[in-house]
DODO-483979 format. One record per atom (N, C-alpha, C, O): residue number from 1; atom name; x, y, z. Coordinates in steps of 0.05 Angstrom, whole numbers. Example, Ala and Ser with C-alpha at 12.3 -4.5 7.8 and 13.67 -1.06 7.14 Angstrom:
REM residues 2
+-----+----+--------+--------+--------+
!   i ! at !     c1 !     c2 !     c3 !
+-----+----+--------+--------+--------+
!   1 !  N !    264 !   -114 !    156 !
!   1 ! CA !    246 !    -90 !    156 !
!   1 !  C !    264 !    -66 !    156 !
!   1 !  O !    285 !    -66 !    169 !
!   2 !  N !    257 !    -45 !    142 !
!   2 ! CA !    273 !    -21 !    143 !
!   2 !  C !    258 !      1 !    157 !
!   2 !  O !    268 !     23 !    161 !
+-----+----+--------+--------+--------+
REM end
This chain:
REM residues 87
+-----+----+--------+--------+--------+
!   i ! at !     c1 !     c2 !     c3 !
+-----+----+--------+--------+--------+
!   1 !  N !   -451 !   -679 !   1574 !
!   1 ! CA !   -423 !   -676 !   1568 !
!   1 !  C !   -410 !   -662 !   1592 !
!   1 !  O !   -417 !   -640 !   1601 !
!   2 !  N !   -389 !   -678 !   1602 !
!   2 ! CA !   -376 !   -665 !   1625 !
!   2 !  C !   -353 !   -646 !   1619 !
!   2 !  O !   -339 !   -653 !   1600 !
!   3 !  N !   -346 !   -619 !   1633 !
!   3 ! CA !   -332 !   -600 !   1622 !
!   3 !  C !   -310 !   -601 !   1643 !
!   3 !  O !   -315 !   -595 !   1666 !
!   4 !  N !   -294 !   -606 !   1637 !
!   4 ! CA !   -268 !   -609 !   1661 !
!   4 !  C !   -252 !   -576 !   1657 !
!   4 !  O !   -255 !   -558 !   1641 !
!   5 !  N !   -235 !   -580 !   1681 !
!   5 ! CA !   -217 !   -557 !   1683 !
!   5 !  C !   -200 !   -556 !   1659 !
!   5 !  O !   -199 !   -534 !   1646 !
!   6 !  N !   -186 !   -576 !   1651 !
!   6 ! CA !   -164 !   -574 !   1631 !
!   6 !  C !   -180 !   -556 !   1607 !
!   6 !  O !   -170 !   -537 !   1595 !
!   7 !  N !   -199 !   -566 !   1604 !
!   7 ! CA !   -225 !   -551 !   1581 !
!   7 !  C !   -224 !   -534 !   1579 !
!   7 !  O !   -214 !   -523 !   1560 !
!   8 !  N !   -237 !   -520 !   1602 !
!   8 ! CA !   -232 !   -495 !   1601 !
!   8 !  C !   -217 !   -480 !   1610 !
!   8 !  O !   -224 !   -457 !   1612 !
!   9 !  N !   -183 !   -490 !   1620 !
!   9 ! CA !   -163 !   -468 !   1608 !
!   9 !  C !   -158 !   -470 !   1584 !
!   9 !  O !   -157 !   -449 !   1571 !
!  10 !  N !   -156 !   -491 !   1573 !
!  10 ! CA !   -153 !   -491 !   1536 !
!  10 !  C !   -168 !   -477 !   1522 !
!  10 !  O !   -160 !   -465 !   1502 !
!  11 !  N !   -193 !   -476 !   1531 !
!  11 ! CA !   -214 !   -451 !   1515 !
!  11 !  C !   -205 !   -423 !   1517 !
!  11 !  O !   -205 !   -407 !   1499 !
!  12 !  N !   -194 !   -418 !   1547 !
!  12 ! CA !   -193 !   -395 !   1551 !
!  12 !  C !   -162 !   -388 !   1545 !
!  12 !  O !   -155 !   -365 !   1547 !
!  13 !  N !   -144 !   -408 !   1538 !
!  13 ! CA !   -121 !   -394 !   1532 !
!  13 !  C !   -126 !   -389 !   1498 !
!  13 !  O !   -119 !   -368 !   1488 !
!  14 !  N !   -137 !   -408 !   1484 !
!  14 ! CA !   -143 !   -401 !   1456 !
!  14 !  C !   -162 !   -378 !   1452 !
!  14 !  O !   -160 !   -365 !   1431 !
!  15 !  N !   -178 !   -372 !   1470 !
!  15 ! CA !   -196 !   -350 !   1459 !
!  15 !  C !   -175 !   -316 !   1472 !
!  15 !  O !   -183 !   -295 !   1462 !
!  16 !  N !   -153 !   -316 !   1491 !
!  16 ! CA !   -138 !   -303 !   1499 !
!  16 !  C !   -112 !   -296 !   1472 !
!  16 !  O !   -110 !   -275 !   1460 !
!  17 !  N !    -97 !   -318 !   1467 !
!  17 ! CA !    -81 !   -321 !   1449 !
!  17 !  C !   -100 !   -312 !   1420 !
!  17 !  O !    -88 !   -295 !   1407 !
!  18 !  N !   -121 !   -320 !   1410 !
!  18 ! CA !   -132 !   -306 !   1386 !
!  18 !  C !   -136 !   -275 !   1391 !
!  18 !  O !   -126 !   -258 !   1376 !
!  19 !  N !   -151 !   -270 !   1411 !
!  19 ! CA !   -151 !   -241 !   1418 !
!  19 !  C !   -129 !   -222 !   1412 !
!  19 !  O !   -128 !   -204 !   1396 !
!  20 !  N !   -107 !   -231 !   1434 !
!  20 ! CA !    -77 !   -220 !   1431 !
!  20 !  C !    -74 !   -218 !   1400 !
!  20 !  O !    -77 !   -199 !   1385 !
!  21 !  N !    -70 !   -237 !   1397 !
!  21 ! CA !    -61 !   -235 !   1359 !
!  21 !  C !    -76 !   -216 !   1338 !
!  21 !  O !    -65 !   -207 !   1318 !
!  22 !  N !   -112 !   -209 !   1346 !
!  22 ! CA !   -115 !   -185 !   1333 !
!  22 !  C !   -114 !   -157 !   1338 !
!  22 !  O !   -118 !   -140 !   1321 !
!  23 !  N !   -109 !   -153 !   1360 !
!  23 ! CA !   -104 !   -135 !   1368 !
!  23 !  C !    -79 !   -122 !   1366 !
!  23 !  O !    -79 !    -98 !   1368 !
!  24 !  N !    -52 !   -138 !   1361 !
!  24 ! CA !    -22 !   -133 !   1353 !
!  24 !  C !    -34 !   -126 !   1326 !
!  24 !  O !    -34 !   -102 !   1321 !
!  25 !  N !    -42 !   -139 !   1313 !
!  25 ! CA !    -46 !   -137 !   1281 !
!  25 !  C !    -57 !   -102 !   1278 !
!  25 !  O !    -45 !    -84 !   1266 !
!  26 !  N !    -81 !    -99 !   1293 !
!  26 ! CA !    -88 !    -79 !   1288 !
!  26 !  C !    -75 !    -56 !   1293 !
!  26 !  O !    -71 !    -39 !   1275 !
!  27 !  N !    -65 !    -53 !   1319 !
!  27 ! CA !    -45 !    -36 !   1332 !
!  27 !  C !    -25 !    -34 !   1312 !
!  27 !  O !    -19 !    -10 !   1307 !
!  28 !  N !     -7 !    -58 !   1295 !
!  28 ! CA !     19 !    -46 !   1267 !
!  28 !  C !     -8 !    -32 !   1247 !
!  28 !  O !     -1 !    -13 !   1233 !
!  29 !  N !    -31 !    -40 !   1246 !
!  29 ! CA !    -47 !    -25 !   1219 !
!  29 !  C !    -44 !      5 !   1224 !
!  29 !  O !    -34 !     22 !   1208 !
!  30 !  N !    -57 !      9 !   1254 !
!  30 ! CA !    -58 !     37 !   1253 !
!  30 !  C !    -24 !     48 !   1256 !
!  30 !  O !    -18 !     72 !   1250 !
!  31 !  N !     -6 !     29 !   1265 !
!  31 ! CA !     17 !     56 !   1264 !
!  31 !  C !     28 !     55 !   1241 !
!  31 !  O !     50 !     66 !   1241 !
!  32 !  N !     19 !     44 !   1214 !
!  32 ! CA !     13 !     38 !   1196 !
!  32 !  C !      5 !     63 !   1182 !
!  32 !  O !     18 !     73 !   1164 !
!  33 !  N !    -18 !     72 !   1192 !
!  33 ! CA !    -36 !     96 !   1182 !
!  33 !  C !    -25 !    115 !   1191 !
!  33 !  O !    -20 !    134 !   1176 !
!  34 !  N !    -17 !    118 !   1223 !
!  34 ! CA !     -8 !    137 !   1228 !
!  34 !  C !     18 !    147 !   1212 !
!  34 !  O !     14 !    170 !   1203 !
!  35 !  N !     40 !    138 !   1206 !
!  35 ! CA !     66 !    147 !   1194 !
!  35 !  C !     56 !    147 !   1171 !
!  35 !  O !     68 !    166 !   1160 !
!  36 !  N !     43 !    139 !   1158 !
!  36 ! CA !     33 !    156 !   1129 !
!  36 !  C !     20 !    184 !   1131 !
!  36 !  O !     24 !    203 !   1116 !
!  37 !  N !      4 !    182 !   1151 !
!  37 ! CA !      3 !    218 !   1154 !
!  37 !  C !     14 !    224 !   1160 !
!  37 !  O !     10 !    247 !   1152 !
!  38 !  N !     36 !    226 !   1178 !
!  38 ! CA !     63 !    240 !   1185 !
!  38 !  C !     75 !    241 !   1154 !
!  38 !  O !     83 !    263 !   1147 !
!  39 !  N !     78 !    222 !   1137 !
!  39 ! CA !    101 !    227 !   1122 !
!  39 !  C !     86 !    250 !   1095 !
!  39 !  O !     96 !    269 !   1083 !
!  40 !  N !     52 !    236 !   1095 !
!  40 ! CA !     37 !    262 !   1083 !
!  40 !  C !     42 !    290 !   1086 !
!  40 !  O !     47 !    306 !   1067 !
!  41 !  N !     42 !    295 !   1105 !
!  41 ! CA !     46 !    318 !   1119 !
!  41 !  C !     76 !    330 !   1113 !
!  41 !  O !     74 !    353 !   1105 !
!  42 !  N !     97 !    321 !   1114 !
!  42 ! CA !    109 !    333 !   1111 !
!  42 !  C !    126 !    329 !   1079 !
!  42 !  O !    150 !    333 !   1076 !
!  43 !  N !    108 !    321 !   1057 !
!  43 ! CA !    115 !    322 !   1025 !
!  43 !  C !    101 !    341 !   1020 !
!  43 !  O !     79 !    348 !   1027 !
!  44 !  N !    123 !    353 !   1000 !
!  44 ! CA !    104 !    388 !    987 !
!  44 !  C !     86 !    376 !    966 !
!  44 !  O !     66 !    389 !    960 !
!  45 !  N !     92 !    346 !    952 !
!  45 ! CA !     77 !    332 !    937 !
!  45 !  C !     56 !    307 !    938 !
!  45 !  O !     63 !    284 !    941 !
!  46 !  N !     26 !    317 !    933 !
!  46 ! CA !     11 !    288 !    945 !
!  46 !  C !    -10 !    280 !    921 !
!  46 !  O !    -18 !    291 !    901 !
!  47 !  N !    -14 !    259 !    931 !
!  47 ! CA !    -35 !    243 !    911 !
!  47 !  C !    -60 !    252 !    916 !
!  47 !  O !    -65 !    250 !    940 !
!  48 !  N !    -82 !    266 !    899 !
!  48 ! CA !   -109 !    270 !    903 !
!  48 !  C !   -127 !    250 !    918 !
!  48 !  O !   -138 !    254 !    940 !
!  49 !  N !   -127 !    228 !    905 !
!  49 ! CA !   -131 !    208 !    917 !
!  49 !  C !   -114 !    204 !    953 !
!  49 !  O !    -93 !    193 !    957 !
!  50 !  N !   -126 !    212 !    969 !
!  50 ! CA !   -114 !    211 !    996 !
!  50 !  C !   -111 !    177 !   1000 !
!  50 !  O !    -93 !    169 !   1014 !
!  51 !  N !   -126 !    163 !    990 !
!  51 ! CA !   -124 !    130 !    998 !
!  51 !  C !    -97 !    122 !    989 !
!  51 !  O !    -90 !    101 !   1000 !
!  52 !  N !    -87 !    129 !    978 !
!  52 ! CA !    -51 !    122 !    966 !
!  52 !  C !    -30 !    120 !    985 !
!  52 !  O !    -15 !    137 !    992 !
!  53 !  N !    -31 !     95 !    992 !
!  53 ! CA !     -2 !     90 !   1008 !
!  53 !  C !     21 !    107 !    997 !
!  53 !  O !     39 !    108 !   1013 !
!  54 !  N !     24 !    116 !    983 !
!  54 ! CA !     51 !    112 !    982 !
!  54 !  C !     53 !    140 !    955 !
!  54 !  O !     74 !    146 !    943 !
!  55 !  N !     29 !    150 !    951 !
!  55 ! CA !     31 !    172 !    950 !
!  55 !  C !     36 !    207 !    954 !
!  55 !  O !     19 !    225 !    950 !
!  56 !  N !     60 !    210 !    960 !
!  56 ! CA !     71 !    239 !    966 !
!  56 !  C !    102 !    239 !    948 !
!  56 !  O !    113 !    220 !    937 !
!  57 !  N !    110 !    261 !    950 !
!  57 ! CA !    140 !    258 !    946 !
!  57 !  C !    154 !    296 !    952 !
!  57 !  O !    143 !    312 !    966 !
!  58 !  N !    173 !    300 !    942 !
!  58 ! CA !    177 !    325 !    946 !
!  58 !  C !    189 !    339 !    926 !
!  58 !  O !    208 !    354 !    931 !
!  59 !  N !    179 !    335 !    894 !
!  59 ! CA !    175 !    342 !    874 !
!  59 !  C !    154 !    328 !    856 !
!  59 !  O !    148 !    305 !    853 !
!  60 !  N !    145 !    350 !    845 !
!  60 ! CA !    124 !    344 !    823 !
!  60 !  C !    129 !    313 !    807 !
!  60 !  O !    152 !    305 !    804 !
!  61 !  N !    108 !    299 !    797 !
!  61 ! CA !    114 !    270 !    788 !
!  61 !  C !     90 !    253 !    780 !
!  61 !  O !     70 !    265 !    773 !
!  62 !  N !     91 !    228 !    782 !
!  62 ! CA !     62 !    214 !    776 !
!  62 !  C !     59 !    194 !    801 !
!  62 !  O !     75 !    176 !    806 !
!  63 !  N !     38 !    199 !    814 !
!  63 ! CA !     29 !    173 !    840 !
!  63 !  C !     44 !    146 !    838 !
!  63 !  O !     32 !    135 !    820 !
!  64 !  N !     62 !    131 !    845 !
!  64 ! CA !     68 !    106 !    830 !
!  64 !  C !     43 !     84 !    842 !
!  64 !  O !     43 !     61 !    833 !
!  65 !  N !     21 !     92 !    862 !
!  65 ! CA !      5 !     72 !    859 !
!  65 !  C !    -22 !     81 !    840 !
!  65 !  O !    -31 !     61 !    828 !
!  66 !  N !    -33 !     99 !    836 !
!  66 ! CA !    -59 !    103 !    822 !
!  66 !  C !    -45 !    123 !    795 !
!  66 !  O !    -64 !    128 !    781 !
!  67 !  N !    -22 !    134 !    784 !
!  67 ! CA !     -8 !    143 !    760 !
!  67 !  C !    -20 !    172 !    764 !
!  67 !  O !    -10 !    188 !    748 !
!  68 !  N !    -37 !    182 !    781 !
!  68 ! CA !    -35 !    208 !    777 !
!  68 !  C !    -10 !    226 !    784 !
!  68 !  O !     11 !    223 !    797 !
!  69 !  N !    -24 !    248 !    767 !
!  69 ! CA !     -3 !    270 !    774 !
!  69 !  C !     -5 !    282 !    814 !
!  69 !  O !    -24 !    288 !    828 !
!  70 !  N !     21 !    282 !    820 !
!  70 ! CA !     23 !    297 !    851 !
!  70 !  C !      7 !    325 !    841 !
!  70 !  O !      4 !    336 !    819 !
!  71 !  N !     -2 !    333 !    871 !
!  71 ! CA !    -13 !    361 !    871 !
!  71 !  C !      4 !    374 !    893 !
!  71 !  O !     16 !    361 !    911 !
!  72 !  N !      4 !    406 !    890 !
!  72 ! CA !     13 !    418 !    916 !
!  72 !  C !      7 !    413 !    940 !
!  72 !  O !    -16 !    420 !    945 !
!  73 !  N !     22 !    399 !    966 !
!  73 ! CA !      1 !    394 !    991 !
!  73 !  C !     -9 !    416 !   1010 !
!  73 !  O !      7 !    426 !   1027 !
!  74 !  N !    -35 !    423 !   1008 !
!  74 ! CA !    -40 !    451 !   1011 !
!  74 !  C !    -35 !    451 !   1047 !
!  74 !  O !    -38 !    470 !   1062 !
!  75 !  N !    -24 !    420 !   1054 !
!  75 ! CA !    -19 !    424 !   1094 !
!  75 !  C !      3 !    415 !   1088 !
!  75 !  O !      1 !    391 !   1086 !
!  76 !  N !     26 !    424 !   1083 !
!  76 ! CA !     49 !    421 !   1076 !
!  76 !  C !     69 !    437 !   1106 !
!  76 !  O !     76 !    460 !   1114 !
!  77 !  N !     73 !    410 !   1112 !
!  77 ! CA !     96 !    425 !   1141 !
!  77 !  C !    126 !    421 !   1131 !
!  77 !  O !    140 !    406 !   1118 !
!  78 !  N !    126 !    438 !   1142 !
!  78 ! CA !    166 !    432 !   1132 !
!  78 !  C !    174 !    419 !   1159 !
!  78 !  O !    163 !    424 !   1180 !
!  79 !  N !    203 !    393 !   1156 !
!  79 ! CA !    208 !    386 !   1173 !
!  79 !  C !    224 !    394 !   1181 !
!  79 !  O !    233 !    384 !   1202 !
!  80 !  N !    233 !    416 !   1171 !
!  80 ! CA !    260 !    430 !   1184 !
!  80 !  C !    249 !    443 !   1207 !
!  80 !  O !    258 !    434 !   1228 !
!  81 !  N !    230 !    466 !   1209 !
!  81 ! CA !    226 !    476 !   1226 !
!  81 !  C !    192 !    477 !   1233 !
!  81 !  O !    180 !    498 !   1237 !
!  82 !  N !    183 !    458 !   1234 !
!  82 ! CA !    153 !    450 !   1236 !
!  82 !  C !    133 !    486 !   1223 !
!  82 !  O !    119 !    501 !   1236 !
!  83 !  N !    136 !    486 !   1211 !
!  83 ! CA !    126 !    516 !   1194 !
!  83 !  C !     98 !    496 !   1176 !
!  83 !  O !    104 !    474 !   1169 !
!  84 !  N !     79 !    504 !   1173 !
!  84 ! CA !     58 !    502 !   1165 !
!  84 !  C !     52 !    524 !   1134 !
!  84 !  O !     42 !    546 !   1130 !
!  85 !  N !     62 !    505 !   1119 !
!  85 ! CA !     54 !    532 !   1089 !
!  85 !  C !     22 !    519 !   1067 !
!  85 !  O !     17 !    499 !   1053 !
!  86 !  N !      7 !    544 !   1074 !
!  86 ! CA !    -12 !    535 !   1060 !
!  86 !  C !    -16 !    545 !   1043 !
!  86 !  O !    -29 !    566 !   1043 !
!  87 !  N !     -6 !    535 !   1022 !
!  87 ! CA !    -13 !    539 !    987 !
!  87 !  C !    -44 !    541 !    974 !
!  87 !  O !    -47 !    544 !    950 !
+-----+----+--------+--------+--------+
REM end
């Protein structure tokens, strides 16, 4: 089987273009992760369960993804003036 040039730029732009594409993916996952701990961090209210997207708030309540009750967040920064209160 003869392998011509056209071949292998087509290989190599598809295996370039797949690459690119997981690596964007991954890069929104983690800033993804990251701004949930930013927004962790600064709710006086969080889900025990740390895996909870979307668990914090800034009064007492129930998780809306796993129904638990919020707890005090004992790394609780205020955003007003980056102050660190540990409960």
């Amino acid at each position: 089987m003869k392998i011509t040039g056209c071949g292998i730029i087509m290989a190599l732009f598809f295996c370039l273009y797949s690459c690119t594409e997981h690596d964007i993916k991954r890069k929104v996952e983690d800033k993804s992760k990251l701004q949930n701990f930013v927004e962790r961090q600064h709710a006086k209210y969080v889900c025990p369960m740390t895996e909870c997207p979307n668990g914090y708030g800034n009064k007492p309540g129930k998780c809306p993804d796993c129904k638990m009750d919020l707890v005090l967040n004992k790394d609780y920064i205020d955003p007003i003036n980056d102050t660190i209160h540990n409960n």
